[in-house]
C-alpha positions in Angstrom: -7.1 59.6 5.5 -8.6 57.7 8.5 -8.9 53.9 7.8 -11.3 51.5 10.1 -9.0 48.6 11.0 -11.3 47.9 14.3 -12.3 44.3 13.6 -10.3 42.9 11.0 -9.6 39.7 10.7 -12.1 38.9 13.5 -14.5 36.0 12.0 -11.6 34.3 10.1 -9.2 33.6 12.8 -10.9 30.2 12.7 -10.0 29.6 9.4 -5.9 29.7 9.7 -6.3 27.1 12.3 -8.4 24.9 10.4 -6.1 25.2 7.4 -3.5 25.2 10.0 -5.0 21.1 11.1 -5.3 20.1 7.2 -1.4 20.9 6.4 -0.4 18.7 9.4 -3.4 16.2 9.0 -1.7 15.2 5.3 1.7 14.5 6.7 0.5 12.4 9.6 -2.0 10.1 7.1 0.8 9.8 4.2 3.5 8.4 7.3 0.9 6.0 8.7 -0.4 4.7 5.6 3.9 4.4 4.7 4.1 2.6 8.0 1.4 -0.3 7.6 3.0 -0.3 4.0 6.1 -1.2 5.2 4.9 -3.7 7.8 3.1 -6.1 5.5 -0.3 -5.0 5.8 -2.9 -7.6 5.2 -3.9 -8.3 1.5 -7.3 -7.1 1.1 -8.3 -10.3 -1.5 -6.8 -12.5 1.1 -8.5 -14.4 3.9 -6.8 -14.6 7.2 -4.2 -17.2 7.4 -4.2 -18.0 3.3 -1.0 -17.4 2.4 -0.2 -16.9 -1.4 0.9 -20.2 -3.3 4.9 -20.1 -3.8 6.0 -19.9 -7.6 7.5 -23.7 -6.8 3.8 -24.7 -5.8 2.4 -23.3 -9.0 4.8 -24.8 -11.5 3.8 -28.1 -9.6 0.1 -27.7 -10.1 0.8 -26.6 -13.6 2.5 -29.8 -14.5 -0.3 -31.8 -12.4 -2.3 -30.5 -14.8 -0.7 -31.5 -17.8 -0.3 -28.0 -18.6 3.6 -28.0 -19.3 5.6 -30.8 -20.5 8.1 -32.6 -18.2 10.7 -31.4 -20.0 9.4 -27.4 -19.6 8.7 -28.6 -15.6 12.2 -29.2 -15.0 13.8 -26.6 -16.9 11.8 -24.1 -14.8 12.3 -26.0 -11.2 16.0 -25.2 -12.2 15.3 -21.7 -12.8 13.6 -21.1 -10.0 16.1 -23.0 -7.2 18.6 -21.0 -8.6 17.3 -17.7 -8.7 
């Protein structure tokens, strides 16, 4: 029994290199996106150079506001020096 291997494979060679550039295309994105994770990448909501108001700097604004009591202010200026 004679079988006609002459040719096979030929036309999909392309394809293992291909899949071959996928399964190391997924590892390189997931490290860079980790990267700029780690380094503080900018906040997309954010303009450049607005920083995001301390927790100190919104109890302030709160009591400004007449929002909390002076009593509640003080209790949680405590809180947050000491934590």
């Amino acid at each position: 029994m004679w079988m006609d291997y002459q040719g096979y494979g030929m036309g999909w060679h392309w394809l293992g290199w291909l899949g071959m550039a996928f399964f190391w295309l997924i590892p390189i994105l997931l490290v860079l996106v980790a990267v700029k994770y780690l380094m503080g990448g900018r906040r997309p909501n954010a303009p450049d150079g607005e920083k995001k108001p301390g927790a100190l700097a919104v109890l302030e604004e709160r009591y400004a506001r007449g929002e909390i009591d002076r009593e509640e202010y003080l209790q949680k200026r405590d809180d947050l020096k000491r934590g």
